[in-house]
C-alpha positions in Angstrom: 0.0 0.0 0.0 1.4 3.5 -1.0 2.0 5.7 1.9 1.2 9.5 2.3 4.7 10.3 2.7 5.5 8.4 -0.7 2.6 10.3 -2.1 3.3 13.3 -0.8 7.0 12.9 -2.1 5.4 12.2 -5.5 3.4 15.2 -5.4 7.0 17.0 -4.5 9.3 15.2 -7.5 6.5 16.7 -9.5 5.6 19.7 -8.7 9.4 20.6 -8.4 10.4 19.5 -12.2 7.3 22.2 -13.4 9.2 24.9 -11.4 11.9 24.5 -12.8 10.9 24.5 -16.2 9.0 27.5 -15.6 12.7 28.6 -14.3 14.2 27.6 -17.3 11.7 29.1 -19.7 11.8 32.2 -17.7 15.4 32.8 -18.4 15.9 31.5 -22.1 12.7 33.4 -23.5 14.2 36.2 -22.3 17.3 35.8 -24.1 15.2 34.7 -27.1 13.0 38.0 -27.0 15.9 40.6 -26.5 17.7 38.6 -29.4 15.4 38.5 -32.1 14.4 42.0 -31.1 17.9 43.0 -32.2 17.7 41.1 -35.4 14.6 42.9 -36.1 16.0 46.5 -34.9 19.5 46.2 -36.7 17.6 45.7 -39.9 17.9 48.7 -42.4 15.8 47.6 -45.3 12.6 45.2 -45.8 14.9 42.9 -47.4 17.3 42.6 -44.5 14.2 42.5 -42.4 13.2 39.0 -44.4 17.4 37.5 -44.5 16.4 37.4 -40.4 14.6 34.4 -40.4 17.7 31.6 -40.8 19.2 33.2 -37.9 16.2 33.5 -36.1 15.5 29.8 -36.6 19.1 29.3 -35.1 18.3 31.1 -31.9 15.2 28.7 -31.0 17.4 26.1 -31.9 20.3 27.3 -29.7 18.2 28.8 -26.4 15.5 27.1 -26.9 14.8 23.6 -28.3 18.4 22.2 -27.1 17.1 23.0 -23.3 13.9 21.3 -24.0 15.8 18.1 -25.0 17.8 18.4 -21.7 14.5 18.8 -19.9 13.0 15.0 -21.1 15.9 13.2 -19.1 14.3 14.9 -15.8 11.4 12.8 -16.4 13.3 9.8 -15.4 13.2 11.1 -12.0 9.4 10.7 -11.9 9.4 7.3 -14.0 11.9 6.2 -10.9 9.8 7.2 -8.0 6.7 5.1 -9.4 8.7 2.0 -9.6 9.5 2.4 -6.3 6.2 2.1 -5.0 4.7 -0.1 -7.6 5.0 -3.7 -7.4 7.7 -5.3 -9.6 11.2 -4.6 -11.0 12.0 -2.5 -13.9 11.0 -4.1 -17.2 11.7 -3.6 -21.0 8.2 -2.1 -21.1 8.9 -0.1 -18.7 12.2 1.5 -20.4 10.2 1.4 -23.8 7.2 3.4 -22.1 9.3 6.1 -21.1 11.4 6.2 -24.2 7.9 6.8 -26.5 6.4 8.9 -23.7 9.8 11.1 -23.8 10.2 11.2 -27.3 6.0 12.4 -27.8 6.4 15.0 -24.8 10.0 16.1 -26.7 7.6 16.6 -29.9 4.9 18.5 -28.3 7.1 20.9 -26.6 8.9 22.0 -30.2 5.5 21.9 -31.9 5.0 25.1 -29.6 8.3 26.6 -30.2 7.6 26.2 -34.1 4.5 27.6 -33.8 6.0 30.8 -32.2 8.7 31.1 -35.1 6.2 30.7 -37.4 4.3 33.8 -35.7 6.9 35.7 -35.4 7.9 35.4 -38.8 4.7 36.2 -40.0 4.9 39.3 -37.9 8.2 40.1 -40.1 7.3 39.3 -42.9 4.1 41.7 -42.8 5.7 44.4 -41.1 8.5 44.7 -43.9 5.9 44.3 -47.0 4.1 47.4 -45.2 6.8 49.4 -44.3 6.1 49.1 -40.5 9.1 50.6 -38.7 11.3 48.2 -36.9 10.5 49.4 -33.9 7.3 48.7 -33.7 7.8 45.5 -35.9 10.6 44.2 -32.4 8.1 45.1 -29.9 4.9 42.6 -31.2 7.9 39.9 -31.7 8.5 40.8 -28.0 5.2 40.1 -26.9 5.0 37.2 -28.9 7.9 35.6 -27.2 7.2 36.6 -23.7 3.6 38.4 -23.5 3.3 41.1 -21.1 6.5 40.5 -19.1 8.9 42.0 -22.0 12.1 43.8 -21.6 11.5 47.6 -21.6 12.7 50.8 -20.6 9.3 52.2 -19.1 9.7 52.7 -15.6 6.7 52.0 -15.2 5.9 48.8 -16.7 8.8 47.5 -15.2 7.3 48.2 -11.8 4.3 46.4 -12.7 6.1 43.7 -13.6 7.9 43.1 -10.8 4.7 43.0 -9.1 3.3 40.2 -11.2 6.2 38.8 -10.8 6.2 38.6 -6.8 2.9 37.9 -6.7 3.2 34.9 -8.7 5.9 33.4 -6.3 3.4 34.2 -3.3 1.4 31.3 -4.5 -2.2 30.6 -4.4 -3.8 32.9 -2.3 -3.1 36.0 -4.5 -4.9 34.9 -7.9 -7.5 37.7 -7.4 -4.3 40.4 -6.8 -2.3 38.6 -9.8 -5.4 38.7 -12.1 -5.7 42.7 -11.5 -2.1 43.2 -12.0 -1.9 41.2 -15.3 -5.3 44.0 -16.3 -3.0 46.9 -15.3 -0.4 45.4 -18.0 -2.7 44.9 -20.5 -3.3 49.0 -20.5 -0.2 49.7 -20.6 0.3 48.1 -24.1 -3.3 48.6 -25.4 -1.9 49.0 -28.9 -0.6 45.6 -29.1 -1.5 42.1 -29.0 -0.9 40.6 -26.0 -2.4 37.3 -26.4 -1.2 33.6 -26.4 3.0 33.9 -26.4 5.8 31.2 -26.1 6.6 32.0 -22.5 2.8 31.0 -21.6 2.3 28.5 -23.9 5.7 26.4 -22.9 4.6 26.4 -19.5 1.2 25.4 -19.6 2.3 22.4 -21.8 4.8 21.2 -20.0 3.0 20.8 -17.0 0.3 19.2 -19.0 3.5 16.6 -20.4 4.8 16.0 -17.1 1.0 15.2 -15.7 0.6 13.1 -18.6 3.4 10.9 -18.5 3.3 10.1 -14.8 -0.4 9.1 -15.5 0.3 7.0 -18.3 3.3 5.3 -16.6 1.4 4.5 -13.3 -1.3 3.2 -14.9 1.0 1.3 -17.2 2.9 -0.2 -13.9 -0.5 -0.9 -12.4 -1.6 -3.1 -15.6 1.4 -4.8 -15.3 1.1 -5.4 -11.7 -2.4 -7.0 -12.5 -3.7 -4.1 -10.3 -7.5 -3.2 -10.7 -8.3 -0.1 -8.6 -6.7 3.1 -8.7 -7.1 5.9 -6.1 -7.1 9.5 -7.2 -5.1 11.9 -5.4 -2.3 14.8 -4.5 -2.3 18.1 -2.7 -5.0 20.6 -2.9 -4.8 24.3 -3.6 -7.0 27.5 -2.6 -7.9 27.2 -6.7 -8.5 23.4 -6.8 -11.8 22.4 -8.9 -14.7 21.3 -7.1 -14.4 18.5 -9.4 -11.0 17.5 -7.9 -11.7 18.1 -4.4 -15.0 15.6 -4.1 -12.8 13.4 -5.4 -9.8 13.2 -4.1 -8.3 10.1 -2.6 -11.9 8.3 -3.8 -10.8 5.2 -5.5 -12.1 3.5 -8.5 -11.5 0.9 -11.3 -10.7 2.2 -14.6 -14.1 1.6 -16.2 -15.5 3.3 -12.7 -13.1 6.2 -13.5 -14.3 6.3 -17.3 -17.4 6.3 -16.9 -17.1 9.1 -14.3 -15.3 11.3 -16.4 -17.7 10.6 -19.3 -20.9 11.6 -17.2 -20.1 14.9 -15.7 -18.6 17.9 -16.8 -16.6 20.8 -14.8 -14.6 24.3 -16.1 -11.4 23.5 -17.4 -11.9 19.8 -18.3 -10.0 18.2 -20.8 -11.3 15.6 -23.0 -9.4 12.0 -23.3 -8.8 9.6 -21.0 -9.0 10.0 -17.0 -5.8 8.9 -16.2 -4.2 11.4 -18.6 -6.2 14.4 -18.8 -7.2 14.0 -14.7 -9.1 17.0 -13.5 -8.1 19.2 -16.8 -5.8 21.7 -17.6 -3.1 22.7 -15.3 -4.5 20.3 -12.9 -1.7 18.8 -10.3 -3.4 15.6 -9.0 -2.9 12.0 -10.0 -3.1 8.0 -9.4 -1.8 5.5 -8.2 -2.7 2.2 -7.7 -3.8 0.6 -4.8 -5.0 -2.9 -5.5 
């Protein structure tokens, strides 16, 4: 039987590889955004403008994509820990699983970094064909890299980021506070898109990877275990769905879980399989079996 202290140290390895992700994402956007923004600002002519995007392509290779490949071997650590309170040794199928699982969360993550290249090449593109000056042309490529936490020179802006920015590592209690800051931003570049950007979207899918693959895995040690129940669990948080929380350490088969998961529906829910998609997006709880 799984402990709370072996859960609870799950719920840690976890919750700890997503921080520092967000650490390392944090850091190399940055360098990404200031970077291309000097491409963009060193151009003199449209055509120069358009010979940016080889090297532009090289800089998501170099800060960006390389990292991500690093990142997959940290996964390992997680893989570990459920062997270690699953029955059974390692297997083949075990060292396949995590190879595929690896290589698919590897695939994922660049999908989003091509995406953002794509975007911001677009962005280029259109800007040179209308004779948008590079100026303004750097600062939407900003945005697109790291949304409303880019590098500027307004005194400001910078204030109000720094705010975000410690109200974020409060934690949970400050959403309302965070939500307001992130409003005060949003005026302060009213003239520019804002939206989805590679900072954001890296985040939120690697802690949808990482949730995914220990879900898959535990449920794939559980099969091979010949285990039939799972119980559904983790830590709570001031934000938790009410989905989550009447559920939490209830256990169930896996047609039980199913069919739950079929019947009802709560915000954020993600469609696919329970023991993959859990409560939805973002959501930190998970299974492990119990019998």
């Amino acid at each position: 039987m799984v402990t709370q202290t072996q859960i609870d140290t799950h719920d840690s390895i976890i919750q700890d590889l997503i921080d520092r992700f967000e650490e390392y994402i944090e850091t190399s956007s940055k360098a990404l955004e200031n970077r291309v923004a000097d491409r963009v600002t060193a151009a003199t002519t449209p055509e120069e403008l358009l010979e940016t995007r080889i090297p532009i392509n090289q800089d998501f290779v170099e800060l960006i994509d390389g990292g991500i490949r690093d990142f997959m071997g940290e996964f390992d650590a997680t893989a570990r820990d459920v062997i270690s309170w699953t029955p059974g040794d390692v297997t083949p199928e075990d060292n396949r699983v995590v190879t595929e699982l690896k290589k698919q969360s590897y695939n994922r993550l660049t999908e989003v970094s091509a995406s953002t290249r794509e975007n911001i090449h677009t962005e280029i593109l259109m800007g040179a064909l209308a004779g948008v000056a590079v100026q303004s042309i750097a600062e939407s490529v900003r945005h697109k890299v790291s949304g409303l936490m880019i590098t500027t020179s307004d005194l400001e802006t910078t204030r109000l980021q720094n705010k975000l920015k410690r109200l974020r590592v409060a934690g949970e209690n400050k959403s309302e506070e965070i939500n307001d800051q992130m409003q005060k931003l949003r005026r302060r570049f009213q003239n520019v898109s804002v939206g989805g950007n590679f900072a954001q979207s890296a985040n939120a899918e690697m802690h949808n990877l990482v949730m995914d693959f220990d879900g898959v895995f535990i449920r794939h040690r559980g099969r091979q275990a010949g285990l039939k129940r799972f119980k559904y669990t983790g830590s709570l948080v001031r934000d938790s769905r009410k989905f989550c929380v009447s559920n939490l350490d209830r256990i169930f088969t896996e047609e039980e879980a199913k069919q739950k998961w079929a019947n009802e529906s709560w915000g954020g829910k993600r469609s696919g399989d329970p023991f993959v998609v859990r409560g939805g997006h973002r959501c930190r709880h998970f299974w492990i079996p119990v019998e």
